[in-house]
N, C-alpha and C positions, 0 to 999 in steps of 0.2 A: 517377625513380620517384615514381609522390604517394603521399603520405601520405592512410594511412584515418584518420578522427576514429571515436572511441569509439562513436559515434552509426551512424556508418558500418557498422563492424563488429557492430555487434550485429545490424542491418539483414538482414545478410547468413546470420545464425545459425537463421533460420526464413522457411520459404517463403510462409507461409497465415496464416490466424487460427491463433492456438495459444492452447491451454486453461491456464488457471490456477486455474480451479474445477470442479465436478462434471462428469464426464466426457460426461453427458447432455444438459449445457448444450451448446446451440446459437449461434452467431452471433448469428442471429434475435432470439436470447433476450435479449441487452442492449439498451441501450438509454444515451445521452450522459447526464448529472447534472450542471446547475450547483448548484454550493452555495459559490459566490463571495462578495463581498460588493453585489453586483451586484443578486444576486437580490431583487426586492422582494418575491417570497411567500415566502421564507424569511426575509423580515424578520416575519414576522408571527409566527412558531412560535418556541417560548421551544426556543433551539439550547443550556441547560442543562443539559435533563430528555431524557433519551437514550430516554424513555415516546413525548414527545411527537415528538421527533426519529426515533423508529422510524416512528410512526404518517405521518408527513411523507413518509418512504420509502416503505411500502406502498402510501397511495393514489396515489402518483404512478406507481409500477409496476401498480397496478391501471388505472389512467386509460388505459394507454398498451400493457393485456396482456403485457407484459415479466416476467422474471424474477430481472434484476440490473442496478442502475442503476450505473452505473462513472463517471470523469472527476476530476478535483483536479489534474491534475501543473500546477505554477505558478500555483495558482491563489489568489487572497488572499482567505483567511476570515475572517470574524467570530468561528467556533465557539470559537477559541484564548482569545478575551478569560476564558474561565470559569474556567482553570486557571492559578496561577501559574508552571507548569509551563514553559509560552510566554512571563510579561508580568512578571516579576520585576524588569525594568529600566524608569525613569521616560522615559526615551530611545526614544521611538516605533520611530525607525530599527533599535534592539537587541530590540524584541519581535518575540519568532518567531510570523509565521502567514502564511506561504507553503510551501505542500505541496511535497511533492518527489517523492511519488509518484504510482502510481494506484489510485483506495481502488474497492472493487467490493462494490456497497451488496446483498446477500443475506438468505436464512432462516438463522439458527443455527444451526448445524450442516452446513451444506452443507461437503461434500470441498473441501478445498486443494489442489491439484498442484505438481509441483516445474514449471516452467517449462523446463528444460533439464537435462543431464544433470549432475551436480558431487557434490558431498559434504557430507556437514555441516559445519560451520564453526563456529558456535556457536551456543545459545537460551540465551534469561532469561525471567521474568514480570519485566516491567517493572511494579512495581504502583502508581507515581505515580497520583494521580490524575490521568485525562486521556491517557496513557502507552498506550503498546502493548500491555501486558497479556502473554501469553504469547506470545514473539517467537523465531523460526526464521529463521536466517540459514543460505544453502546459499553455496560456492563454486566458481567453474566455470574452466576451463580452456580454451582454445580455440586453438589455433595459439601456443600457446605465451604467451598470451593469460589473466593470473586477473583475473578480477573475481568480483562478489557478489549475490546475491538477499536481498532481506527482507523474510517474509511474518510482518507484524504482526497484532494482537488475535485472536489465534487462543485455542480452549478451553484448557484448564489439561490434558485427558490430552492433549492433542497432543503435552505434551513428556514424557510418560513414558515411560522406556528407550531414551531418546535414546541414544546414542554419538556423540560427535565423530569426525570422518574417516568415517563409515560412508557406502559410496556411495551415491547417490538417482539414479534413472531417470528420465528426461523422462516425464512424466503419470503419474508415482509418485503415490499419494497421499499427504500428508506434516502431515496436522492434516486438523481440522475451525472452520467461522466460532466465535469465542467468543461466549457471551449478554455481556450489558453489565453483569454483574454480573461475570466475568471479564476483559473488556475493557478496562477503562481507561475503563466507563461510557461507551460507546457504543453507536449504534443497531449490531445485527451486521455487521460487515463485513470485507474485505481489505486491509491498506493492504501495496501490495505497491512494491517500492522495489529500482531496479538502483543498484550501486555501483560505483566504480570501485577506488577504494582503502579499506581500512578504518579509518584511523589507526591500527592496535592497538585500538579497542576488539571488545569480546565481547559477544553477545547482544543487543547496542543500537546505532543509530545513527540520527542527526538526523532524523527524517521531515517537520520542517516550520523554514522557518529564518526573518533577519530580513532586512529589504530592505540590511544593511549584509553580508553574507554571502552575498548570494546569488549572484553571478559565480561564485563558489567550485562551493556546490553545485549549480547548474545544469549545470558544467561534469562535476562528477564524479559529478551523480547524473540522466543523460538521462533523456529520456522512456520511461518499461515499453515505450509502446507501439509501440518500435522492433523490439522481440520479437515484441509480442500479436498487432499488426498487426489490432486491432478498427477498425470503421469509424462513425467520424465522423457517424454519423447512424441 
């Protein structure tokens, strides 16, 4: 009998593109985002100022008539250098700035969806600076099968009159994008993140790690878009 990889299984849990944001949103309507360290026009923009870094986002969704620029899962940023949140360690290898998720660059306020059908699990306002800000984690079930969802820097009511355990429906609506004043001082966005196991933590988990950890989380935290099944161009 072979074995399914986690990757596998998720694969198999949605047929199509599947919505994670406003339910109006289109296919069409995304659009790939590097924000690598790669990028040499995002070398140009002070990735600090979450002003300037929004501004970054819009004209390039303007450029390209889009409405949400998405992409990060493994991908190595510069943006982390601003927070000690990531660089606390003098050991290159131990600074976290490789993404683990996939972040989906929006207007403020656009609908969040649950991705699949599960439960609450737990939220926090991570309010580090840098941090996820107000953060919903869902858990799902599937052939006997729990893993986890994590829709980071969401508004601050997204989490009012939460209850933990209460169920959530696939393209539930379950928050709204945070401004960057509730975010974690970022331009608005999704950073949305599958897990496999949660070690025991509540309301939080790694979203970006360092090149000495990353086997780990690569393995327990695959690509969203095994689910989303957005297309690559």
């Amino acid at each position: 009998m072979e074995t399914t990889t986690f990757s596998e299984f998720l694969s198999q849990l949605t047929s199509g593109f599947t919505q994670v944001l406003d339910v109006n949103l289109k296919e069409e309507d995304y659009i790939v985002i590097d924000l690598s360290e790669d990028n040499v026009e995002l070398g140009k923009v002070d990735v600090s100022s979450s002003r300037a870094f929004s501004n970054y986002i819009a004209e390039y969704l303007n450029a390209f008539g889009k409405k949400v620029a998405f992409g990060g899962y493994s991908e190595v940023r510069k943006l982390y250098k601003r927070s000690e949140l990531f660089t606390a360690s003098e050991d290159e290898d131990s600074n976290r700035n490789i993404h683990l998720g996939l972040d989906f660059w929006a207007d403020a306020y656009t609908d969040v969806l649950a991705v699949l059908d599960g439960k609450i699990h737990s939220f926090n306002d991570n309010t580090n600076f840098g941090d996820y800000g107000p953060t919903i984690i869902l858990e799902h079930t599937f052939e006997e099968k729990k893993f986890y969802s994590l829709y980071g820097h969401l508004s601050r009511a997204s989490l009012e009159n939460l209850i933990p355990g209460t169920s959530i429906k696939k393209g539930e609506k379950i928050g709204q994008l945070g401004t960057a004043e509730e975010n974690g001082d970022y331009a608005p966005h999704l950073h949305f993140q599958i897990i496999e196991e949660m070690k025991e933590k509540i309301g939080d988990f790694p979203g970006v790690t360092s090149r000495r950890d990353l086997d780990f989380y690569l393995q327990n935290c695959p690509d969203p878009n095994y689910l989303l099944k957005l297309r690559n161009s």
